[in-house]
C-alpha positions as CSV (number, residue, x, y, z in Angstrom):
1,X,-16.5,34.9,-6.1
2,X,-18.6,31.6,-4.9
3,X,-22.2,32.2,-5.6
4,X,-24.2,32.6,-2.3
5,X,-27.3,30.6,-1.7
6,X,-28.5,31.8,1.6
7,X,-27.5,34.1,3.7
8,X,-27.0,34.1,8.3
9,X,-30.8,34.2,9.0
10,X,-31.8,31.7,11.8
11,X,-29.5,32.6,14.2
12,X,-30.7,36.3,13.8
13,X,-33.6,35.5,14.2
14,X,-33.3,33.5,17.5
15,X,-31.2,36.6,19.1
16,X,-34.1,39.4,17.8
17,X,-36.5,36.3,19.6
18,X,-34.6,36.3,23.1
19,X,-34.8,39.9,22.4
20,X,-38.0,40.4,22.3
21,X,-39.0,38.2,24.9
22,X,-36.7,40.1,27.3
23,X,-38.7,43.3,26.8
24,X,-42.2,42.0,26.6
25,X,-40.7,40.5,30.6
26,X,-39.5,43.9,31.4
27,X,-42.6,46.1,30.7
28,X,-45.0,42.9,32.4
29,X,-42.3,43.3,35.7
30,X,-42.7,47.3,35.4
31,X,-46.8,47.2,35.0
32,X,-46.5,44.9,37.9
33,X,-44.1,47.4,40.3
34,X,-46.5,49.9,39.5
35,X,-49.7,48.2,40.5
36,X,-49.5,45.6,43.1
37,X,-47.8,48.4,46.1
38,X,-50.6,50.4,45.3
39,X,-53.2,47.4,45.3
40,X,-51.8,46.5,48.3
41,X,-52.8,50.2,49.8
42,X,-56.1,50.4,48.5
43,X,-57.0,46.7,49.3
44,X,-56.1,47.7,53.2
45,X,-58.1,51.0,52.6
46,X,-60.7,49.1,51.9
47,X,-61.1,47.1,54.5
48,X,-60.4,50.1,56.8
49,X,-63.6,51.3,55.1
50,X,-61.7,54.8,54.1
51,X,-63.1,55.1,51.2
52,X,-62.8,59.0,51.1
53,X,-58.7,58.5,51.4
54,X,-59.2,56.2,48.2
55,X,-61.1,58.1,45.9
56,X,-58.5,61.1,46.5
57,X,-55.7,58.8,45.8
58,X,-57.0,57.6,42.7
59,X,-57.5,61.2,41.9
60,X,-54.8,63.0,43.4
61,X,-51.4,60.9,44.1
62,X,-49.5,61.8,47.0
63,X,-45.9,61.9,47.1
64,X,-45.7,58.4,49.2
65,X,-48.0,56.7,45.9
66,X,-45.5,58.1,43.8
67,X,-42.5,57.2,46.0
68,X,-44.1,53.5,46.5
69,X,-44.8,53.5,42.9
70,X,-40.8,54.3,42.3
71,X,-39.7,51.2,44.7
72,X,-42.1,48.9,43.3
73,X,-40.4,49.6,39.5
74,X,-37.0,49.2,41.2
75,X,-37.9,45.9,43.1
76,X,-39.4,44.7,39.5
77,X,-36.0,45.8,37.1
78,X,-33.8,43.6,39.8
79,X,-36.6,40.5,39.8
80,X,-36.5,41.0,35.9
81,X,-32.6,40.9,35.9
82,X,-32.6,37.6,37.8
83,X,-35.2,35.6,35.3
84,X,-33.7,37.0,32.6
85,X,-30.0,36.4,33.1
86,X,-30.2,32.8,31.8
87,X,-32.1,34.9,28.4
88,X,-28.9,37.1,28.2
89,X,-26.6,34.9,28.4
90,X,-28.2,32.9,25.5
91,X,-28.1,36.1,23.8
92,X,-24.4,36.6,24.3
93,X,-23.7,33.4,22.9
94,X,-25.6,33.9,19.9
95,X,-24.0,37.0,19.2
96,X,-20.3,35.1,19.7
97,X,-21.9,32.4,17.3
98,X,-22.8,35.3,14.8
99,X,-19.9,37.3,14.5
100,X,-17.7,33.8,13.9
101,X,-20.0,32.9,11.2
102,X,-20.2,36.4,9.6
103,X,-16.6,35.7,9.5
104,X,-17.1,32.6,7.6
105,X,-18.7,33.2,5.3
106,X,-16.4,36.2,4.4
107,X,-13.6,34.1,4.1
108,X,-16.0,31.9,2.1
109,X,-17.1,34.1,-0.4
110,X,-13.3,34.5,-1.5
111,X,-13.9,30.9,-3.4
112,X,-14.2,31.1,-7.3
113,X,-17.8,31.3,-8.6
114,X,-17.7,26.9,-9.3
115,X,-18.4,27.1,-5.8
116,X,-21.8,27.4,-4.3
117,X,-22.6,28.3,-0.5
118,X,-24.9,27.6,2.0
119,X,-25.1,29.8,5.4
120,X,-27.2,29.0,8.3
121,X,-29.4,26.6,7.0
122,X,-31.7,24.0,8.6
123,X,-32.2,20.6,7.1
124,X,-34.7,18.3,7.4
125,X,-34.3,14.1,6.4
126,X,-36.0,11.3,7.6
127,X,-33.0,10.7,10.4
128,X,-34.2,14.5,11.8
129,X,-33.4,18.3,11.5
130,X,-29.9,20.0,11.6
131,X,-29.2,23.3,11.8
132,X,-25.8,23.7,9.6
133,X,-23.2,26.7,9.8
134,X,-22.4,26.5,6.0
135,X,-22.3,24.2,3.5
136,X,-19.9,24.2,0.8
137,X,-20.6,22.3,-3.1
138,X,-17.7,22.6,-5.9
139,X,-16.2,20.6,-8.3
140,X,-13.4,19.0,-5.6
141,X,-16.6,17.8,-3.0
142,X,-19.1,18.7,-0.6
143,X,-18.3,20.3,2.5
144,X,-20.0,20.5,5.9
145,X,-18.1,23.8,8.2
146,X,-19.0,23.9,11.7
147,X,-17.7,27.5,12.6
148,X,-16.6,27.8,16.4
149,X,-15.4,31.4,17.9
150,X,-13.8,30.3,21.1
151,X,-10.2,31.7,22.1
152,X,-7.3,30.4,24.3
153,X,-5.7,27.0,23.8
154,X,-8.2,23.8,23.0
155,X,-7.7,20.5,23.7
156,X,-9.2,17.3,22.7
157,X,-9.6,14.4,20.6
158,X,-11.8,13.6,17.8
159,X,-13.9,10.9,19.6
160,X,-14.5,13.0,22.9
161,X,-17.3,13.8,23.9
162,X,-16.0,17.5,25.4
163,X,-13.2,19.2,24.5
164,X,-11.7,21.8,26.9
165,X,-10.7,25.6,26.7
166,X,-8.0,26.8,28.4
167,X,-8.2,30.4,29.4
168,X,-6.1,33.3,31.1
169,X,-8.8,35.7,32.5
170,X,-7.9,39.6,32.8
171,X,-6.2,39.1,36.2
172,X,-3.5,36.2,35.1
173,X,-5.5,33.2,36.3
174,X,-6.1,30.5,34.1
175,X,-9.3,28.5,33.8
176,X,-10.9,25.3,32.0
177,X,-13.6,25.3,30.5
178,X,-15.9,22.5,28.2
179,X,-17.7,22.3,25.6
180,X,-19.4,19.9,23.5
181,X,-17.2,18.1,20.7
182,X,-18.2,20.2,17.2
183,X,-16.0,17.2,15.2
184,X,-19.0,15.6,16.4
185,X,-21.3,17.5,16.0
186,X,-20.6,18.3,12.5
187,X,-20.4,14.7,11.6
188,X,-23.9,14.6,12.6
189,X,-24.9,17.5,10.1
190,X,-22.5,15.6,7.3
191,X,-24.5,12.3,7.9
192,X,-28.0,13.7,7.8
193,X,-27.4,15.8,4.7
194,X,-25.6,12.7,3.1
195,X,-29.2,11.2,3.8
196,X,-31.0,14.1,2.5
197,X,-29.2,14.2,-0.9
198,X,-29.4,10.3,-1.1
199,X,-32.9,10.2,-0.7
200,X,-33.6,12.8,-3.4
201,X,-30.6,11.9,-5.8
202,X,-29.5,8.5,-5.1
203,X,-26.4,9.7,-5.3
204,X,-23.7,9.2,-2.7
205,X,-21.1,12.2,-2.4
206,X,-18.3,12.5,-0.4
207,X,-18.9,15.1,2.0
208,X,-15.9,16.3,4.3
209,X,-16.3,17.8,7.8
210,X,-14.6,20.7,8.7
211,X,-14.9,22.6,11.8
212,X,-12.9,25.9,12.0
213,X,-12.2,28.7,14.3
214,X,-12.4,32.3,13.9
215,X,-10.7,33.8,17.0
216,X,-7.4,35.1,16.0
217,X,-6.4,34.4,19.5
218,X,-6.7,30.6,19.8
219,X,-4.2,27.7,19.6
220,X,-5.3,24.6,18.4
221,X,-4.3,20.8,20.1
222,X,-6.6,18.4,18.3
223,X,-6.5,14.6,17.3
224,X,-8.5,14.4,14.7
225,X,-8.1,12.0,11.4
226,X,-11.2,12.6,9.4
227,X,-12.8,15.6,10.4
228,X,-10.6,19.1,9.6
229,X,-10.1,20.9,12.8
230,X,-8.7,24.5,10.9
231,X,-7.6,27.9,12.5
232,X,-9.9,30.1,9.4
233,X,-6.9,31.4,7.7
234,X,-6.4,27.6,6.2
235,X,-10.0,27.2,4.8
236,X,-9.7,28.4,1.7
237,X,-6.4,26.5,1.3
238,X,-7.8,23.5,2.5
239,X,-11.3,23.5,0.5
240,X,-9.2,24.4,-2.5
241,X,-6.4,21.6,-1.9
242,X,-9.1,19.1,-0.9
243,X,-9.0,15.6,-3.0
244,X,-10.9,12.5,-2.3
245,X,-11.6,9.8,-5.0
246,X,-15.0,10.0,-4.5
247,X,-15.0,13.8,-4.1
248,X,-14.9,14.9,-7.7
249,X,-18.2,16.4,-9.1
250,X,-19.6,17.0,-12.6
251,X,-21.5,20.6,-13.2
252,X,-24.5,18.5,-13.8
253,X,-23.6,16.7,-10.2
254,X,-23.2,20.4,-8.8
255,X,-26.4,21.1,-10.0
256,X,-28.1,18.2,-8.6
257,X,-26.7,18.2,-5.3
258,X,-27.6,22.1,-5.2
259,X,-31.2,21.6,-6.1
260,X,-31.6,18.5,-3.5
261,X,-30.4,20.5,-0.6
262,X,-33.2,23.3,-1.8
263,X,-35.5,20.9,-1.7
264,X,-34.5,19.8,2.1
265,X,-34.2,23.0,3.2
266,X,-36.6,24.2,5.6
């Protein structure tokens, strides 16, 4: 079994975040349906000069206080709803992100113990921060896995800036959607953790992007030469198979390249 070195933390702990924030918004939207319709009332009583009608209502509600009380929550839930949709969908998307990578790293962990992995980590090098799915270190190379859980059939090329989705919804239609290129992206982690290790090593590994999905409903169509674009029944295979002549790795180079990214991790 492939020794562990972190575990799915970050995105966690974004998604308990948005969370959060989407209660502490709730409770400040119910406090403010309670108070302002009865502000409102005792602002006008006020001015009316009844101020015998407002010490009983402070004491004793009446049924309308209660009933205004009731519409004001209700008006607050929907408003909260509204600026919190964006905050739930983020949410959503985490948790899609979360249950691909947990599936990673499953599939991971079924690597011999020469293998050492990293989950959810963020980097930072003097070319900036990256926040990588998993990083993989072993005597056949370094790998960089950008874990994507989309379905339906995708489409695109290596050098694109989007690839697209396509999609039959639950009434037969089909759709497109797009989303930004992860060959990209991951070649973005692979180039700042290249700089990372260099800096601390001066050593220059070979590290191979992969970028695989989890869905078992998805159908892959991609042009890609260097970057592996993998359904996730064909990691293992493929880390395993993997051979580059600059790829190969000494235990002491294992150990150094382990101990670098430690030191980069943030």
């Amino acid at each position: 079994m492939a020794i562990v070195m972190t575990k799915l933390d970050s995105l966690i702990k974004k998604r308990n975040y948005l969370i959060k924030k989407q209660i502490v918004i709730l409770l400040i939207c119910i406090i403010v349906g309670i108070l302002t319709p009865n502000i409102i009332k005792y602002r006008l009583e006020l001015q009316n000069g009844n101020f015998r009608s407002l010490v009983s209502s402070y004491s004793d509600p009446s049924q309308w206080d209660i009933i205004r009380s009731f519409y004001g929550i209700s008006i607050s839930v929907v408003f909260w709803w509204i600026i919190t949709h964006n905050i739930s969908l983020k949410i959503r998307i985490i948790n899609n992100g979360i249950k691909g990578e947990k599936s990673t790293i499953k599939t991971l962990e079924q690597l011999s113990n020469e293998y050492y992995i990293y989950n959810d980590i963020v980097i930072n090098t003097r070319k900036g921060k990256s926040q990588i799915d998993h990083v993989v270190i072993g005597p056949n190379g370094v790998f960089v896995v950008e874990t994507k859980n989309h379905n339906g059939e995708i489409f695109g090329a290596e050098e694109d800036s989007k690839w697209v989705q396509h999609k039959t919804g639950r009434n037969g239609g089909t759709y497109n959607s797009f989303f930004y290129n992860p060959a990209k992206q991951v070649k973005t982690h692979v180039y700042r953790l290249k700089i990372g290790i260099m800096d601390e090593l001066k050593l220059n590994p070979w590290i191979q992007p992969i970028v695989v999905f989890t869905n078992d409903d998805v159908e892959l169509n991609i042009d890609s030469k260097i970057t592996a674009v993998l359904k996730e029944n064909d990691l293992i295979k493929y880390i395993k198979r993997f051979t580059n002549r600059d790829s190969k790795l000494s235990k002491r180079n294992i150990a150094q390249i382990v101990n670098s990214i430690n030191k980069i991790i943030t």
